[in-house]
BATORTOR-721701 format. One record per residue (C-alpha): residue number from 1; chain; x, y, z. Coordinates in steps of 0.1 Angstrom, whole numbers, m for minus. Example, Ala and Ser with C-alpha at 12.3 -4.5 7.8 and 13.67 -1.06 7.14 Angstrom:
<rs>
> nr | kette | px | py | pz
> 1 | A | 123 | m45 | 78
> 2 | A | 137 | m11 | 71
</rs>
This chain:
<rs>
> nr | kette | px | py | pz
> 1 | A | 0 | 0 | 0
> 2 | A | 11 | 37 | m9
> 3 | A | 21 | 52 | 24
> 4 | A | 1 | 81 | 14
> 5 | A | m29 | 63 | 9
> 6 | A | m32 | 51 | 46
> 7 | A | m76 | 43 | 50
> 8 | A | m95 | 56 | 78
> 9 | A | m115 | 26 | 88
> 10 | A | m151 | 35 | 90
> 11 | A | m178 | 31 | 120
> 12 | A | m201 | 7 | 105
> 13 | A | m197 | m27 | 123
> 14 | A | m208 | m43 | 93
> 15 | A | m203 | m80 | 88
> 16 | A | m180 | m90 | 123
> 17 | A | m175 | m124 | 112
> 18 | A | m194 | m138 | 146
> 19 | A | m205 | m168 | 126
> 20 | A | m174 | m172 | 95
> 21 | A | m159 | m203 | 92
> 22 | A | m132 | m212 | 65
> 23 | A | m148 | m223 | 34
> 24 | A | m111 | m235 | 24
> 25 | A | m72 | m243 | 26
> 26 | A | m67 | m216 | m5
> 27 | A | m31 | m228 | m3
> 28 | A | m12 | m262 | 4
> 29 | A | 22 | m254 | m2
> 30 | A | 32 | m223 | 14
> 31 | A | 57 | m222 | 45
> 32 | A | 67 | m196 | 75
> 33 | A | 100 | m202 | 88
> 34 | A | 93 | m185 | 119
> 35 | A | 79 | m151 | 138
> 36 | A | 72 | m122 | 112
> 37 | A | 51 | m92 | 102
> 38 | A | 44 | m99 | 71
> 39 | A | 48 | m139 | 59
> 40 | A | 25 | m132 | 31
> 41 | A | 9 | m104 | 11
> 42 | A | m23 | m94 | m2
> 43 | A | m31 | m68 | m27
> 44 | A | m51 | m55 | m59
> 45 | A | m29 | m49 | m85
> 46 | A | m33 | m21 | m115
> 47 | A | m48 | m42 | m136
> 48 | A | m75 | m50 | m108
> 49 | A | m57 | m89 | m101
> 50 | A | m62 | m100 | m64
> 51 | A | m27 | m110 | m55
> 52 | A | m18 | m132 | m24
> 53 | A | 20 | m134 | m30
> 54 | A | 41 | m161 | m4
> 55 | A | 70 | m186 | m1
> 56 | A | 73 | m221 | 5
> 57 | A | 102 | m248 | 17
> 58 | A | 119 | m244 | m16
> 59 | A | 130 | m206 | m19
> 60 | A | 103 | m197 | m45
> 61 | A | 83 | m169 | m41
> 62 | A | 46 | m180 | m52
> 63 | A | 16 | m155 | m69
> 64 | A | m15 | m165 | m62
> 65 | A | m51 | m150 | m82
> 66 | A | m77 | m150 | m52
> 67 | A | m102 | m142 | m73
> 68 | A | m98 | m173 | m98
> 69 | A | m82 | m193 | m74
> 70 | A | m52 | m204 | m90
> 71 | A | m18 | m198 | m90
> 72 | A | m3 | m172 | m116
> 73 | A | 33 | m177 | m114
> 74 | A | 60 | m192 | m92
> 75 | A | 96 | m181 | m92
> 76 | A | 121 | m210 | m85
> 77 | A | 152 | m200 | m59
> 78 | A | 143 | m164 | m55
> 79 | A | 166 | m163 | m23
> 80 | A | 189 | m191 | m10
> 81 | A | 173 | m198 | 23
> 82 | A | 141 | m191 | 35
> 83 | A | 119 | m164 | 21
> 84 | A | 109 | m147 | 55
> 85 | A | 81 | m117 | 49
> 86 | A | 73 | m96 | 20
> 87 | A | 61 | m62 | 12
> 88 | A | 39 | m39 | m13
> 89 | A | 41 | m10 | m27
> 90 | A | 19 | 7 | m58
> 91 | A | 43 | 32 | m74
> 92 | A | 17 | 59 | m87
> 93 | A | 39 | 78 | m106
> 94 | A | 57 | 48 | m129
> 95 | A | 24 | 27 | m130
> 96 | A | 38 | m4 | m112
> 97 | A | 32 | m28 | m84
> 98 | A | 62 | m31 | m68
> 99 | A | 71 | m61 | m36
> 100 | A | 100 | m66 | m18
> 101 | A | 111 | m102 | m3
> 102 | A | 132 | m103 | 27
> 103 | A | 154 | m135 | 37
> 104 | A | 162 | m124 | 79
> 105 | A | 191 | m150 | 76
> 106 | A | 211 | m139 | 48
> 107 | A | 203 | m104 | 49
> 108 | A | 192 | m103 | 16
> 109 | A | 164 | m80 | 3
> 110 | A | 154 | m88 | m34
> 111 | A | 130 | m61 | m52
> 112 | A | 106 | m70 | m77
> 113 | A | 85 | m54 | m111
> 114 | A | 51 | m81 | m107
> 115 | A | 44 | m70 | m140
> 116 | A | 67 | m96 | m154
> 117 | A | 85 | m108 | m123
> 118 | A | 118 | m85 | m130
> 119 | A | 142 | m85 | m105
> 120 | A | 152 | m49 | m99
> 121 | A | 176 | m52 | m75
> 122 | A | 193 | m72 | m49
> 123 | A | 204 | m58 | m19
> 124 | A | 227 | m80 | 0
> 125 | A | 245 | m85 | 35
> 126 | A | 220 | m56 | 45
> 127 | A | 238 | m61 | 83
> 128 | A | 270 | m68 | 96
> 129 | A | 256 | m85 | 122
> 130 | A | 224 | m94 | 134
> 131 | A | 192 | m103 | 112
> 132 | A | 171 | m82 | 86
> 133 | A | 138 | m89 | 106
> 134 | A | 116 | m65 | 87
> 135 | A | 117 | m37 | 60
> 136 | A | 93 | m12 | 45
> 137 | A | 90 | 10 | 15
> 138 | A | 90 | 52 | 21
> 139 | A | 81 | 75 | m7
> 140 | A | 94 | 109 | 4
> 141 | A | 90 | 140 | m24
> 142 | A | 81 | 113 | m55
> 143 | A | 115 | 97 | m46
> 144 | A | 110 | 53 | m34
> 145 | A | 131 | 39 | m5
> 146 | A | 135 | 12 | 13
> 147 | A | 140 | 11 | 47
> 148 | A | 155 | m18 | 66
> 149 | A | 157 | m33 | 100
> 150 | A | 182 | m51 | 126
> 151 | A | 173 | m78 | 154
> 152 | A | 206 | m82 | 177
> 153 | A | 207 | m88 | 210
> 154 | A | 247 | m80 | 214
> 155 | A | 258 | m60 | 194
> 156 | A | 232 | m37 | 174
> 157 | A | 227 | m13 | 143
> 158 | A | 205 | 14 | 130
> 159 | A | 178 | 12 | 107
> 160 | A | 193 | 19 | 74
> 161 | A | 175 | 35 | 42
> 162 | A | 188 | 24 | 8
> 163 | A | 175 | 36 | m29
> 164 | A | 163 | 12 | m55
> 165 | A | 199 | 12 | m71
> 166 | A | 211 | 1 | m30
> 167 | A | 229 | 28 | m21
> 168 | A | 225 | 38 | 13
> 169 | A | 211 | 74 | 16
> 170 | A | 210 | 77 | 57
> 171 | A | 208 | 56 | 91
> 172 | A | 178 | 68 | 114
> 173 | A | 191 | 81 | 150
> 174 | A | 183 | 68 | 183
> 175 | A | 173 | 34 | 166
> 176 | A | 205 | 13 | 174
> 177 | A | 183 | m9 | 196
> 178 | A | 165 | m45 | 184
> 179 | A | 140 | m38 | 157
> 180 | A | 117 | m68 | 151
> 181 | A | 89 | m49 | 131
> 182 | A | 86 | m14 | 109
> 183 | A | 54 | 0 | 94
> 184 | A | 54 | 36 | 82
> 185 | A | 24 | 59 | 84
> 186 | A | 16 | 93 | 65
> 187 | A | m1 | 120 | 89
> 188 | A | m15 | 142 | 61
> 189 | A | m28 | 166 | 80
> 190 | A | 10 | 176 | 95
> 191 | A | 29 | 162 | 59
> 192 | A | 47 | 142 | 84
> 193 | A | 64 | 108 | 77
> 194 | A | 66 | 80 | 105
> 195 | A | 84 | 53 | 108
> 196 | A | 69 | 30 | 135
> 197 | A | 91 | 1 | 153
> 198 | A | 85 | m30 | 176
> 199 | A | 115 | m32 | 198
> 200 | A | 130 | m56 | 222
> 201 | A | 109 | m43 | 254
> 202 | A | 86 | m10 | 237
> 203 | A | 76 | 3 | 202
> 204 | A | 85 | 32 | 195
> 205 | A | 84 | 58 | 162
> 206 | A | 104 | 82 | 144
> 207 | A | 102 | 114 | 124
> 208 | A | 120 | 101 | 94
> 209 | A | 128 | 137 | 79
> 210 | A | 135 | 152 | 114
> 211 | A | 158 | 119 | 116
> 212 | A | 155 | 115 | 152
> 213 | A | 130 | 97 | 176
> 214 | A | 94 | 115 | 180
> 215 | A | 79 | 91 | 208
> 216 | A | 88 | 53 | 226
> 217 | A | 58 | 37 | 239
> 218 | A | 65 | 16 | 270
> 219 | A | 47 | m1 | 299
> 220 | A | 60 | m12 | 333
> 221 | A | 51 | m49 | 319
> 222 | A | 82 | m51 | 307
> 223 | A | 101 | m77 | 334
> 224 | A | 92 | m107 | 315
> 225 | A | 112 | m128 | 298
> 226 | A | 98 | m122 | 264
> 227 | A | 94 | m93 | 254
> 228 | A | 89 | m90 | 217
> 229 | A | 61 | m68 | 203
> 230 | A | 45 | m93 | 181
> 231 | A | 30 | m67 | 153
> 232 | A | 18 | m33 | 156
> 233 | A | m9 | m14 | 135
> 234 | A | m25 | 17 | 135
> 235 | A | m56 | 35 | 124
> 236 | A | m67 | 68 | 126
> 237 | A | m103 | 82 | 146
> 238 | A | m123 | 110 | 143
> 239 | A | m107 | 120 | 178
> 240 | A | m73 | 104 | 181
> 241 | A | m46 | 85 | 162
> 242 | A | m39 | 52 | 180
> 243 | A | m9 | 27 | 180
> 244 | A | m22 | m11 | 189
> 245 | A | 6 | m35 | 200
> 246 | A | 1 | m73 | 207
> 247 | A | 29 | m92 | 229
> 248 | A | 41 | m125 | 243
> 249 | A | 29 | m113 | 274
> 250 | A | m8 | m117 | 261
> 251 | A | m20 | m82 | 260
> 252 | A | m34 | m62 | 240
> 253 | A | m21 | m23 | 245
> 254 | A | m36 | 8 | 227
> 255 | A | m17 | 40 | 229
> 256 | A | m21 | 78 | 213
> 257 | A | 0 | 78 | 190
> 258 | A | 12 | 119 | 192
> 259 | A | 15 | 118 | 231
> 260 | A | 29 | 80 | 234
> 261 | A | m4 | 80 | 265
> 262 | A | m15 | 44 | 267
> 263 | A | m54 | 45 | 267
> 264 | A | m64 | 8 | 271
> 265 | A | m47 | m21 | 282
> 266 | A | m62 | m59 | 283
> 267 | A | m53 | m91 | 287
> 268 | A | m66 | m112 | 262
> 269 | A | m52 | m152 | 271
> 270 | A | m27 | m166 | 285
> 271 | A | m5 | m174 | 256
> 272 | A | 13 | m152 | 231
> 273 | A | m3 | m127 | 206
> 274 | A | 5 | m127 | 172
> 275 | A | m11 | m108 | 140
> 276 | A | m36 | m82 | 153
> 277 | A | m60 | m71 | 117
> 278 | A | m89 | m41 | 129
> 279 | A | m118 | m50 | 115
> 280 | A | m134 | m17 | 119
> 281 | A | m131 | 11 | 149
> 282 | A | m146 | m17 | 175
> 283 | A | m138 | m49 | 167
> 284 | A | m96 | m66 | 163
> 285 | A | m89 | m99 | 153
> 286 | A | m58 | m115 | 174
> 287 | A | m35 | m148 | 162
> 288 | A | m28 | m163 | 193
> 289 | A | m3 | m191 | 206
> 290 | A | m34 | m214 | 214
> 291 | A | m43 | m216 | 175
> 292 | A | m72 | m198 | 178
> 293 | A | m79 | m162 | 160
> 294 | A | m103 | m141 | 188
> 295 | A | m124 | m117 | 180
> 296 | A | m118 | m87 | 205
> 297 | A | m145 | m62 | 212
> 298 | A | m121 | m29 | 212
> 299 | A | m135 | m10 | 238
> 300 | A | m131 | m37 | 268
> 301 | A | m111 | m63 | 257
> 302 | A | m141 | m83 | 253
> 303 | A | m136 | m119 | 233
> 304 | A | m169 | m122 | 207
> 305 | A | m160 | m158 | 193
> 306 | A | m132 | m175 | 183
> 307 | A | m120 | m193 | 152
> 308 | A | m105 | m224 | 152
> 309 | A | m86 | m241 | 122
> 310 | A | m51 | m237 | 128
> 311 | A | m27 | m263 | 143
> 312 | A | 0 | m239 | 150
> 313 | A | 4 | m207 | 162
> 314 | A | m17 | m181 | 141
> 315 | A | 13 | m160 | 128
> 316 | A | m1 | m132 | 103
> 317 | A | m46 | m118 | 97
> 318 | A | m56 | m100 | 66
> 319 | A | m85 | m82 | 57
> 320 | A | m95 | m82 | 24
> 321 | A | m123 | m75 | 2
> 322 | A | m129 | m106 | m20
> 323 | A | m157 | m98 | m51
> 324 | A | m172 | m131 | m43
> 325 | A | m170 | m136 | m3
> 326 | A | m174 | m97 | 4
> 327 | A | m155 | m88 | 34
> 328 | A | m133 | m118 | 50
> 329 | A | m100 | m128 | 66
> 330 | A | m73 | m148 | 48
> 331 | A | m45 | m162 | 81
> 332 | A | m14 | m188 | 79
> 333 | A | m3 | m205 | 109
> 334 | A | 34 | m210 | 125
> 335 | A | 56 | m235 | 105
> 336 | A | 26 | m243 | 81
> 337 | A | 21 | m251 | 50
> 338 | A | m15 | m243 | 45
> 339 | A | m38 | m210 | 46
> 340 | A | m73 | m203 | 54
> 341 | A | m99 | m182 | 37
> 342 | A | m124 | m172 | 63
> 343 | A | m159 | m161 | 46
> 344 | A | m192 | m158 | 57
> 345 | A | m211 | m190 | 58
</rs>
């Protein structure tokens, strides 16, 4: 998604899923080697093709029509180890759909035209040390970036942003810490560009011109022994912008996002939290280390029903709007090689 295209979710409740089920395992073959943001992708393309884009065991990145059901294209050995996440961006002004595929354990970031699968670039060895967890794209004047991340527990580096050629235009200050996710959000009413990241014990965000941290959000929580934000999101209110964080520690935290204040805090199981997806302004969806995705009432913590299919952790929720199911969910599970299409029954 364009960064400057960031939707305001509306206050219908419309369909909340209370009675989905999944109708099917869309796909057999995929595989998530471990804990990230983004495992898989979905997206409408230019020429109006609902992509689900993912990996599987043998290094090949996999497109995937979810309107036809069927696969499109696969591409043999894109990486040499495990394809980890991926990410999408629409670049307005060339007319292209645009993904990046990250492989944490190599380093490796490899860029990609969907158009005809051209590989644009390969940026490699992305850290000395440490692995490349996450990345993101960031348009700033007309001009595409990439920005990456770094998870180290000894010895750490900044987030790093690199053009599409890979040279490294700037490091981001005060972020030398363990970065496990990024998402960016455009504030359009302030021009402002954000870069938003789940650290080892807070989240915290970043004015990416100013180049220098703008808030950390942390709670008192933080003696555990895991301490990973799982995956952050954020959506703007008539009243307030708000950061939602879900952790090991099985909570659910909302915060402000301008004053770092953190408004509601609920426990949700005792397990780990995985892939949060808002549905609208009241209801969440959680993944959750008991293979069940809960349906949270937003305002109390409230669990509506839960959905049970998985036989792993559930790793990473979408939202999407499918022409023939409407509004549903598509989710993938820890270490699995299958994904589920939730729709309405």
């Amino acid at each position: 998604m364009n960064q400057k295209e960031h939707p305001k979710e509306n206050n219908s409740n419309g369909n909340i899923l209370k009675d989905y089920l999944f109708s099917q395992n869309v796909i057999k073959d995929s595989y998530s080697y471990y804990e990230i943001d983004n495992s898989f992708i979905v997206f409408k393309s230019i020429n109006n093709i609902l992509y689900l884009i993912y990996a599987n065991k043998k290094f090949s990145i996999i497109s995937y029509n979810l309107i036809d059901i069927k696969k499109i294209n696969e591409i043999k050995n894109a990486h040499n180890i495990y394809i980890t996440n991926f990410r999408h961006y629409l670049d307005n002004k060339n007319k292209k759909d645009l993904i990046i595929s990250i492989s944490s354990e190599d380093n490796n970031i490899k860029l990609w035209d969907i158009s005809n699968w051209e590989l644009l670039h390969n940026f490699e060895n992305i850290n000395k040390c440490g692995e490349l967890y996450s990345a993101h794209f960031i348009n700033d004047n007309n001009k595409n970036y990439i920005i990456t991340s770094n998870s180290n527990l000894f010895d750490t580096e900044p987030l790093k942003i690199f053009d599409f050629n890979g040279n490294k235009i700037k490091e981001i200050n005060d972020s030398s810490f363990n970065t496990f996710f990024i998402d960016i959000y455009y504030d359009k009413k302030t021009d402002i560009i954000y870069i938003i990241t789940g650290n080892y014990g807070y989240a915290q965000s970043y004015d990416y011109k100013k180049n220098k941290c703008y808030i950390k959000y942390k709670d008192e929580y933080f003696i555990c022994k895991k301490k990973e934000f799982n995956h952050i999101i954020i959506y703007d209110t008539a009243s307030v912008i708000k950061l939602i964080t879900s952790n090991y520690d099985g909570n659910i935290r909302i915060w402000d996002f301008h004053s770092g204040k953190l408004l509601i805090k609920y426990k949700i199981c005792n397990t780990n939290l995985r892939g949060i997806c808002l549905w609208n302004e009241e209801y969440l969806y959680v993944g959750c280390g008991d293979k069940e995705i809960k349906l949270i009432e937003i305002k109390n913590g409230k669990i509506i029903h839960c959905l049970k299919g998985h036989f792993r952790d559930v790793l990473n929720i979408k939202k999407i709007n499918h022409p023939k199911y409407g509004q549903c969910l598509i989710s993938k599970g820890l270490f699995s090689d299958y994904m589920i299409l939730w729709n309405k029954i």
